[in-house]
Each structure stands twice: as C-alpha cells, then as structure tokens.
C-alpha positions as CSV (number, residue, x, y, z in Angstrom):
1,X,66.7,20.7,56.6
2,X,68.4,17.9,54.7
3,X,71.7,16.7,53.6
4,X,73.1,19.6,56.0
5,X,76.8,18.0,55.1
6,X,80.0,20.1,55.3
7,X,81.7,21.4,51.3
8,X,84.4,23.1,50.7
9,X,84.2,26.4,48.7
10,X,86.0,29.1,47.2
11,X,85.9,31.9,49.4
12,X,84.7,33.8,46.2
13,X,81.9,31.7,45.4
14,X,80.5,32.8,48.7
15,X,78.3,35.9,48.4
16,X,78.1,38.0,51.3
17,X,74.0,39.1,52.4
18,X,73.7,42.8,51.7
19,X,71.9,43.6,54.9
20,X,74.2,41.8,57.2
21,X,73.7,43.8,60.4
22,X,77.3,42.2,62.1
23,X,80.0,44.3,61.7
24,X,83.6,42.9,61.6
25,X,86.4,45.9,62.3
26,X,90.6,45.0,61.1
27,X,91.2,44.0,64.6
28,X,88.7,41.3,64.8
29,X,89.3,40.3,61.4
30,X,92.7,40.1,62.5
31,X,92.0,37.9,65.5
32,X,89.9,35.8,63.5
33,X,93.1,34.9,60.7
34,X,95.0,34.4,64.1
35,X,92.9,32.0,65.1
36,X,92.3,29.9,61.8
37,X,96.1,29.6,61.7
38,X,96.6,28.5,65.1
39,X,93.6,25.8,65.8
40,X,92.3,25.7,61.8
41,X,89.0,26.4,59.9
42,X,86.9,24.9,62.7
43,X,83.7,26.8,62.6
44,X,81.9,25.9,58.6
45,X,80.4,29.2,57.0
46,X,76.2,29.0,56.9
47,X,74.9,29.6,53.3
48,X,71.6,29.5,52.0
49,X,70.7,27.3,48.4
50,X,72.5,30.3,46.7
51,X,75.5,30.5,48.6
52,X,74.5,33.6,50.2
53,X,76.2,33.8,53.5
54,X,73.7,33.1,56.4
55,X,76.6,33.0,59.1
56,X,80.2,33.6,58.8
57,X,81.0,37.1,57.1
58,X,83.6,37.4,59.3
59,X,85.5,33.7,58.7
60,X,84.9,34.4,54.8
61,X,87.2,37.6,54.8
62,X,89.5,36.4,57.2
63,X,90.2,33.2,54.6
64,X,90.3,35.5,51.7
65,X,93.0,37.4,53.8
66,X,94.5,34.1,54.6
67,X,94.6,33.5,50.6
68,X,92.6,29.8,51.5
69,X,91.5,28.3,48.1
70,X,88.9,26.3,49.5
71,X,86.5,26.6,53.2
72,X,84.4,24.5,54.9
73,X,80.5,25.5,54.4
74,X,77.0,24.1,55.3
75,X,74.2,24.7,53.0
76,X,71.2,25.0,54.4
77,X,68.3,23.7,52.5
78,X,64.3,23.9,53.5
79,X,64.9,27.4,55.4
80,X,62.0,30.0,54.2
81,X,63.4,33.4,53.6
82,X,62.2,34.3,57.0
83,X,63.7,31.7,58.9
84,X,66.6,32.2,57.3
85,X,66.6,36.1,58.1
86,X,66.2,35.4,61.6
87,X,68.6,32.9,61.5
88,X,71.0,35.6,60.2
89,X,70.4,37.5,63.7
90,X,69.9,34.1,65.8
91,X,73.0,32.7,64.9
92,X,74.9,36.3,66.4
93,X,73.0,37.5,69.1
94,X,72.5,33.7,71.4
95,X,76.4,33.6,71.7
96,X,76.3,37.2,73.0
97,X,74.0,35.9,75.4
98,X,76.0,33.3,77.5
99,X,77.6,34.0,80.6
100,X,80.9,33.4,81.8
101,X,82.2,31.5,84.9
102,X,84.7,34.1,86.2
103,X,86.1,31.8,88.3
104,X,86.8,28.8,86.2
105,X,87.5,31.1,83.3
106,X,90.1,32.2,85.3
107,X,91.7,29.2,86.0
108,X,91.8,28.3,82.8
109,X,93.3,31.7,81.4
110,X,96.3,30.9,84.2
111,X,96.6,27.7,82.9
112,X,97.3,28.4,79.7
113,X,99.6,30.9,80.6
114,X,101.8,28.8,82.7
115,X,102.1,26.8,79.9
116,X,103.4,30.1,77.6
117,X,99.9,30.0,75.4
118,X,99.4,33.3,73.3
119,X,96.7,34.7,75.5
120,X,95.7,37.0,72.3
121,X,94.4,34.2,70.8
122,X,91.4,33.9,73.4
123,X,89.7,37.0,71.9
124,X,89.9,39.2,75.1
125,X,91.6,42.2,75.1
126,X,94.6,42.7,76.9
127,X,93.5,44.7,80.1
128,X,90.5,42.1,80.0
129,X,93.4,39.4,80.3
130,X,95.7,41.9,82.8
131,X,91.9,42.4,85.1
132,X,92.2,38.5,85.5
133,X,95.8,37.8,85.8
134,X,96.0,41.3,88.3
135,X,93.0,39.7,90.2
136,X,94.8,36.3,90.8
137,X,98.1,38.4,91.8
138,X,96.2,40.3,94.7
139,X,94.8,36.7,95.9
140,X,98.1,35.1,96.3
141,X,99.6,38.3,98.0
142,X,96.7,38.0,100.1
143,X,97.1,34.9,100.8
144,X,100.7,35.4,101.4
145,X,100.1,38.1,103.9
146,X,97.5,36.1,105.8
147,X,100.1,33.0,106.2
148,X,102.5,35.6,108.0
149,X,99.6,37.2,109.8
150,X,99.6,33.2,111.5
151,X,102.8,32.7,112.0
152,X,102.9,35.7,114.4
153,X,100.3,34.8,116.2
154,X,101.9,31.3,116.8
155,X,103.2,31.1,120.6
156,X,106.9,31.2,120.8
157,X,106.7,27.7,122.6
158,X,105.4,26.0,119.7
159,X,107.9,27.7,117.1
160,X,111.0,25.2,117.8
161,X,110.7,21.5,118.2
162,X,112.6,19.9,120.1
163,X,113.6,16.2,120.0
164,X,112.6,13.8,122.5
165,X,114.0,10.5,123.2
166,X,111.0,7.8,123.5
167,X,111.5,5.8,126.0
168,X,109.7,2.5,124.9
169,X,109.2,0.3,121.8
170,X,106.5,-2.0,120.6
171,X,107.8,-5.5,119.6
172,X,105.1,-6.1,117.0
173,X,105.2,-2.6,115.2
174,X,108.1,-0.9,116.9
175,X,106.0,2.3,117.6
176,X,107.8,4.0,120.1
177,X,106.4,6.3,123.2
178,X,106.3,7.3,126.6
179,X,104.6,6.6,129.6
C-alpha cells in the first residue's frame, strides 16, 4: 500500500460497489449530514484504483445530499481483489465489535449535556440517551434519599452546636483550648 494520501473528489466521480452488503436507511443518512455539518468531513471515503468505493457509501450520499463539490478520499493501491473484498466487510463489522464503558460513557453523555450539546448528534437514539440520563436521575435520588436516611439516624445531641468559650491561648500560634 503506497502513497495512501488523502484527495479530494467529486462525490460523483465515486462509484458505489454493487454488492455493498451495508445498508444505510434516511435516518442514518440523515444523522450522518448532521454530523458532517457539525464537526466536518472527518472520516475520508476508501476507494480502490478505480474509485470504486471500498468504505464510505454512507458519507458519499450524505455529501451528495449536502450538495459538497469536493470530499476527502484515500485510494488504496496494492489491495488484491480479495483483500479488498474483505476489506469491504472488515472495515464495517470491527467497529460493531467494540464495547462500550457504560460508566464513562455516561459521564460523558452528562457532560455534554450540561453544556446544552445536541445529544442527537452522538448517534444514539433518544430512549438510548433517556436509559442513561433516567439511570443517573435514579442515582442522585438515591443518593439523596440515603443522605436523609443519615441525618435521621444522627443523635439529637450532635444536631446543634453550641459555642464554647476557650479558655486559653498559645502565645506562639494563638491556638486556643481547654484544660
């Protein structure tokens, strides 16, 4: 594989592999165009010494939905056919693969809605995104309810604090006690 440099191609020069076995519905098509106008063209289509789309059928028609003249591409070059077939499935299924951290996923969905980010943009669904922000809700309550759970259990002589006059003073550091 050599001189594996990004170009920048019209959409239409791009031909789309008959036997592509990912499918793309509207709404993902949709989420993908969202996406490319909020962070940019960030992920270059994969085409073979023909332009024939290895990876990316999705990006290509969300930039010819877009109406972009020109996208970011990587040919591929020294591939045989049959790498390039099973690159074609490689390329899909490994990210399908990968597991999440639910936790730290979490905290970073939060995050970014504290900060009044478009969750949509994320990919998840919405009751994927309502399933963690519902999850964090019942912590806090919990949390909440625990902390009162304490305080009645504190003894009634340790719920007011009264003041008491110290009755001597160091001369070096002026820490004040009693005897």
């Amino acid at each position: 594989m050599e001189n594996n440099k990004i170009i920048y191609l019209s959409p239409d020069k791009l031909i789309e592999y008959d036997n592509n076995t990912r499918l793309h519905d509207e709404e993902q098509i949709n989420q993908i165009c969202r996406s490319i106008r909020e962070f940019g063209f960030t992920n270059p289509i994969l085409i073979d010494e023909n332009n024939i789309i290895i990876a990316g059928h999705g990006r290509k028609a969300a930039a010819i939905r877009l109406g972009l003249k020109t996208i970011p591409a990587i040919r591929l070059s020294g591939l045989t056919d049959k790498q390039i077939k099973a690159l074609r499935i490689a390329d899909n299924k490994l990210a399908l693969n990968a597991g999440w951290d639910d936790e730290l996923l979490k905290f970073e969905i939060l995050s970014l809605q504290e900060s009044d980010f478009d969750l949509e943009l994320l990919g998840f669904s919405e009751d994927e995104i309502d399933s963690f922000l519902v999850a964090e809700e019942e912590i806090k309550e919990e949390g909440e309810l625990k902390c009162e759970e304490a305080k009645e259990k504190i003894p009634n002589d340790f719920k007011t604090v009264e003041e008491t006059k110290l009755v001597h003073r160091c001369p070096r550091c002026n820490y004040e006690f009693n005897d």
